[in-house]
N, C-alpha and C positions, 0 to 999 in steps of 0.2 A: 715671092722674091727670096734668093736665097741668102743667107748669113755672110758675115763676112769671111774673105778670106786671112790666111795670115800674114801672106804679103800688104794687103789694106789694113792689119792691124802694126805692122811690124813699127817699132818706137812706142808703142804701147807696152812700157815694161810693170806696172805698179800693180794691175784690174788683176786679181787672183793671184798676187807676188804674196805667200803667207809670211816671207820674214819682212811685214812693214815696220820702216823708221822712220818716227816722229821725229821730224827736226827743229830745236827750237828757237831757232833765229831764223831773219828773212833769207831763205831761198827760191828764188827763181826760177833757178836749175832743175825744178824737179817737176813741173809744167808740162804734161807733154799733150801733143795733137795726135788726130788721126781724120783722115778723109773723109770730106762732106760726100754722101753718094747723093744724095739732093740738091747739088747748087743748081738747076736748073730752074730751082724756086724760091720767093724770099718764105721764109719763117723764121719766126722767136724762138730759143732756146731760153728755158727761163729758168735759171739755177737761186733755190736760196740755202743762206748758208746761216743757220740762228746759232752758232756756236761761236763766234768772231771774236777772239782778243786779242788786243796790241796794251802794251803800256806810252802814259800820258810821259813826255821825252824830260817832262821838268821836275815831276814829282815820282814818276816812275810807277805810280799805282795804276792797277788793271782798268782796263776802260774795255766794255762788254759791246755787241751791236748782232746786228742781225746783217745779215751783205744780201743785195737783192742783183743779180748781174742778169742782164738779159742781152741778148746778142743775136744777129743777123748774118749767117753764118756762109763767108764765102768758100773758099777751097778745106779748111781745116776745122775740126772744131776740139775745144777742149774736153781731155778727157777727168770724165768726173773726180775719180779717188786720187789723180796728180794734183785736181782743183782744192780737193778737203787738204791734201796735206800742205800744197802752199799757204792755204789760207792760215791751215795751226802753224806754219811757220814763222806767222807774223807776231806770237805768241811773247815774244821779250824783244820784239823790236820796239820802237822810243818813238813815234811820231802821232802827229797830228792828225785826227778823224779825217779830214779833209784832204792831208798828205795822202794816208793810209791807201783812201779811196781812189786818190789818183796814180798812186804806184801801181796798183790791182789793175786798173783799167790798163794803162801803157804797157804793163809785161804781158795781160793778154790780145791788146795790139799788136805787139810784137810775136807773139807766138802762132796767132791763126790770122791777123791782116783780116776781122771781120768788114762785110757791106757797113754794120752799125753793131757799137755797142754802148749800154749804159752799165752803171757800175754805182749802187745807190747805199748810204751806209747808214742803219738806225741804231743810234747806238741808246743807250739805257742812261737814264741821268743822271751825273754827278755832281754833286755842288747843287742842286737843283735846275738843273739847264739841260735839256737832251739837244745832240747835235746831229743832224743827217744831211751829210752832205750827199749832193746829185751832182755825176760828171756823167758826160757822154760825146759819143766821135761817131760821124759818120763820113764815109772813106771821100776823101777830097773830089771835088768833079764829078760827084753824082749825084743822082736825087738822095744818095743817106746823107750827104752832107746838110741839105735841106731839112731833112727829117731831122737831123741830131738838132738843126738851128729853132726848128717848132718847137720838138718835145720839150728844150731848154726853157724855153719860155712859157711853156705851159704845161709843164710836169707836175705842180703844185696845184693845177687847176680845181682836181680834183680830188682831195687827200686821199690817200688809202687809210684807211683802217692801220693802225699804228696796233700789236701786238704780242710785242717784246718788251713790254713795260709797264 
């Protein structure tokens, strides 16, 4: 099979851009997709990310985690180095582990309208209490919505191995 062309790459501006900008508040904007040439099939895309930080919105101190996103990829999928840089851009934003997690999930709803995605956040403990929050969506009226209603309920079934801490 041959590589992509640059029409199927075009809005892919960031993969091999050498002047990259670290930006340090929540952007969005810098998210971009590029064409599933597989939607003919379901598979996981299974991205982690162990560099994660946001600040806690009340005392403002660093809160560290690991982000575990996995996704079921219909017409679009994210592309990776738009994925690192949104994610350090979360870097002096002010929310909640569990906000954090659900804002990540809905901007990449919004960006590629996956079949399913989860979006999992192990953060490292402060105070002595670690927090990891689990969201997940699967696209209304189909069996992902079903699947997102399983895994929900039995995502903890079986721990993973926790390794960020």
């Amino acid at each position: 099979m041959a590589g992509r062309t640059d029409e199927e790459l075009e809005g892919v501006t960031l993969l091999g851009n050498q002047g990259t900008k670290y930006l340090f508040d929540y952007t969005p904007d810098v998210l971009e997709a590029f064409e599933n040439k597989h939607g003919n099939r379901d598979y996981f895309v299974k991205m982690n990310f162990p560099e994660f930080t946001s600040l806690c919105p009340k005392t403002g101190q660093p809160d560290f985690a690991t982000i575990y996103i996995s996704y079921i990829p219909d017409k679009k999928m994210v592309e990776s180095k738009s994925l690192k840089l949104y994610l350090f851009s979360f870097r002096n934003h002010g929310d909640f582990h569990e906000d954090c997690m659900n804002i990540i999930m809905n901007d990449l709803i919004k960006l590629m309208d996956p079949r399913y995605i989860e979006v999992w956040g192990k953060f490292t403990p402060r105070g002595g209490i670690s927090i990891d929050p689990y969201t997940n969506h699967g696209k209304p009226g189909t069996k992902y919505e079903q699947m997102a209603e399983y895994r929900l309920m039995n995502h903890d079934l079986y721990p993973e191995k926790v390794d960020n801490r």
